[in-house]
C-alpha positions in Angstrom: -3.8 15.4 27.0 -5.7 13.5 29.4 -7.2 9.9 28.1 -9.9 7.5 29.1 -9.4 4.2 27.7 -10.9 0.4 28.1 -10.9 -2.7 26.8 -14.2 -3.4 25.6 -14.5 -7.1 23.8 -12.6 -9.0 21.8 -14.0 -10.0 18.6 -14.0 -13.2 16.7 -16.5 -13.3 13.7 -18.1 -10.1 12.1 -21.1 -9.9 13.4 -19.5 -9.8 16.5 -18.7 -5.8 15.7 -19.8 -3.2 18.0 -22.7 -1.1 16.6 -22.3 1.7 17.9 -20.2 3.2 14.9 -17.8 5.4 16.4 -14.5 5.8 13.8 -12.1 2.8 14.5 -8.3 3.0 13.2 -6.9 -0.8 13.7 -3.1 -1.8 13.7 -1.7 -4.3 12.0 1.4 -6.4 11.7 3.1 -9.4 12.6 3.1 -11.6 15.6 5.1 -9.7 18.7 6.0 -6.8 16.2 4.7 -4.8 19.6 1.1 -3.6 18.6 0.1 -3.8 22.3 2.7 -1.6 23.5 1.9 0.8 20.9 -1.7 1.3 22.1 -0.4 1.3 25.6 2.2 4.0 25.3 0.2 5.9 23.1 -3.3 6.3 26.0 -0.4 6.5 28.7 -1.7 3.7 30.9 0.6 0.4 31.0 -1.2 -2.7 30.8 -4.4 -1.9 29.3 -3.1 -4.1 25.8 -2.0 -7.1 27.3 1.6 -7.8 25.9 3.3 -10.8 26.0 6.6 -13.0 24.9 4.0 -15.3 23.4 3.7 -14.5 19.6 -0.3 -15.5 18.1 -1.5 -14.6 21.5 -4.1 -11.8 20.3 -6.4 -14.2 18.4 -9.3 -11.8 17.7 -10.1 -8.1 16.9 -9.1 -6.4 20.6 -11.4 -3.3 20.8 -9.9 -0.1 22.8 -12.5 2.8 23.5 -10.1 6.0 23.8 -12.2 9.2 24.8 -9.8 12.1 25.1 -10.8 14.4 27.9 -11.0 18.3 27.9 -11.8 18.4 24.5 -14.3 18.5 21.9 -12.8 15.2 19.9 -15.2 12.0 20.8 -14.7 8.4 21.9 -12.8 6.3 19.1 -11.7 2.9 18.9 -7.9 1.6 18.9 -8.5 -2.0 17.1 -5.8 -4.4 17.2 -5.9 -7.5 15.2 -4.4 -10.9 15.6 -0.6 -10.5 14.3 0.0 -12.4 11.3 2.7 -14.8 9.8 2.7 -17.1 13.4 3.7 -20.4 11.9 2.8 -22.0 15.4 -0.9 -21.5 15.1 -2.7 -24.3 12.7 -3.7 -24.0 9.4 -7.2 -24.1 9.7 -6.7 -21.0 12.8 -4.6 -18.9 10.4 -7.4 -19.5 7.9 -9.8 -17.9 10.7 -7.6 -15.6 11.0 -7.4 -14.7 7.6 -11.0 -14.5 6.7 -11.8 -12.7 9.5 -9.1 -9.7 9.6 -10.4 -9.7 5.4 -13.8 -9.5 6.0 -12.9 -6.5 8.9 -10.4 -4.5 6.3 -12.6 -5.0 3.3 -16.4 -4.1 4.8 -16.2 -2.2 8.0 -17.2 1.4 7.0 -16.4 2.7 10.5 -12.4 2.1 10.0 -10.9 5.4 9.4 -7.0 4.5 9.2 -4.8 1.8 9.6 -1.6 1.5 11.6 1.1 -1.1 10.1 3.6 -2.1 12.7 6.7 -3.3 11.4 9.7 -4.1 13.5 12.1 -2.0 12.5 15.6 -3.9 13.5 14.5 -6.5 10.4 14.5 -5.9 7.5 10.3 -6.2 5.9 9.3 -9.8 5.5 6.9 -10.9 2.4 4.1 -10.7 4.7 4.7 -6.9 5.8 4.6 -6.5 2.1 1.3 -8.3 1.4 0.2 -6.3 4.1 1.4 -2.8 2.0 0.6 -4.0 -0.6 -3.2 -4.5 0.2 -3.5 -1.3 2.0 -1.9 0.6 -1.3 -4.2 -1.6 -4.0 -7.4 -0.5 -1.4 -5.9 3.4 -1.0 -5.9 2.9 2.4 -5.7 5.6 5.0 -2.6 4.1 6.5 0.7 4.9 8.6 3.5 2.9 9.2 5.2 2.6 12.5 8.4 1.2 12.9 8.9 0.0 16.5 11.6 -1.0 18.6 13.7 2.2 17.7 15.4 2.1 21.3 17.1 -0.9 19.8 18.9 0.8 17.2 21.6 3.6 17.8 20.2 6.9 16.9 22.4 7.6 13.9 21.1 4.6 12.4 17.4 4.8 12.5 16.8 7.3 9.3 18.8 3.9 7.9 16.6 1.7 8.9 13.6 3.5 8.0 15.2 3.8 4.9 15.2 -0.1 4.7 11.2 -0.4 5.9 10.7 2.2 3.5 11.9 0.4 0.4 11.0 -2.9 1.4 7.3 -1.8 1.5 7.2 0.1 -1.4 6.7 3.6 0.7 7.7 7.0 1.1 9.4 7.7 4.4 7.0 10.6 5.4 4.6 8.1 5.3 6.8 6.3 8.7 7.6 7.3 11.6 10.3 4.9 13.9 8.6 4.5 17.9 10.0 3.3 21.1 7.5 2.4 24.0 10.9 2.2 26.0 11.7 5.5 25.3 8.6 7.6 24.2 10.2 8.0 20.7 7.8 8.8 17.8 4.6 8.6 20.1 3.4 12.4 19.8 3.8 12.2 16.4 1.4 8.7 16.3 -0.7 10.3 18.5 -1.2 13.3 16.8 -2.4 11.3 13.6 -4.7 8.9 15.3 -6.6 12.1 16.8 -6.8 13.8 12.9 -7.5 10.1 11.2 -10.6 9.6 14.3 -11.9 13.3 13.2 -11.8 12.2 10.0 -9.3 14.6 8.7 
């Protein structure tokens, strides 16, 4: 399926938010977990998310418009928010942070799903599981990806998913292990970012 997709503003306080109230499904998860890569591999066109070796370096709410063409599905937004647990940033900027990824999670009626990213190769840290355990205590909409599978041998990914599984308190069907190196996993993301933007 052919995608247009752009970078439309970053975001740093609420009111900030586009207006235009087309569905938004926003990923989440730590600093250089690969969230950028994600959105990249899944419209097909390299660079769009800036990625970088620099953890903290997304520092507001990124907004992707992704309108796939020769179809009857409308324009949604990718959103990806600043990566958490970055000990480098100060306080007071994680407390920004904080408050303003909150505010976005707990009010915007627009967001549809949410994507948690977890780095698969590590076992879940406590704040992957403050993170699962919010979206499960809100009944989130939500789907975990665990990136970096090319990193792994294939016979030990269902382990591993096994271990991101447990550690967040989830069901495996409820995870699916991704590779921007490889491709793994991304028709399957794809597939329920399209159903989560219709609403289904």
């Amino acid at each position: 399926m052919h995608v247009v997709a752009e970078f439309v503003k970053s975001v740093a306080k609420l009111e900030q938010l586009p207006k235009d109230r087309l569905p938004e499904i926003a990923l989440a998860g730590r600093s250089n977990v690969g969230k950028s890569s994600l959105i990249n591999t899944l419209i097909g066109k390299r660079g769009l998310a800036h990625t970088s070796n620099t953890p903290g370096r997304t520092q507001a709410l990124n907004y992707y418009r992704v309108k796939p063409q020769g179809t009857e599905r409308g324009a949604f937004y990718l959103v990806d928010m600043p990566g958490y647990g970055f000990a480098a940033v100060s306080a007071a900027r994680r407390n920004e942070w904080a408050q303003l990824i909150d505010g976005y999670l707990s009010t915007r009626d627009t967001l549809q799903g949410i994507i948690h990213v977890i780095d698969m190769r590590h076992p879940p840290q406590p704040l992957d599981l403050q993170m699962s355990e919010w979206l499960h205590h809100a009944e989130a909409n939500f789907l975990v990806v665990a990136t970096k599978a090319d990193k792994i041998a294939k016979t030990k990914v269902p382990e591993h998913v096994l271990t991101v599984a447990e550690g967040l308190h989830v069901d495996t069907d409820n995870i699916l292990a991704f590779s921007a190196e490889t491709g793994m996993g991304r028709d399957e993301v794809w597939r329920w970012v399209l159903a989560t933007a219709r609403g289904e």
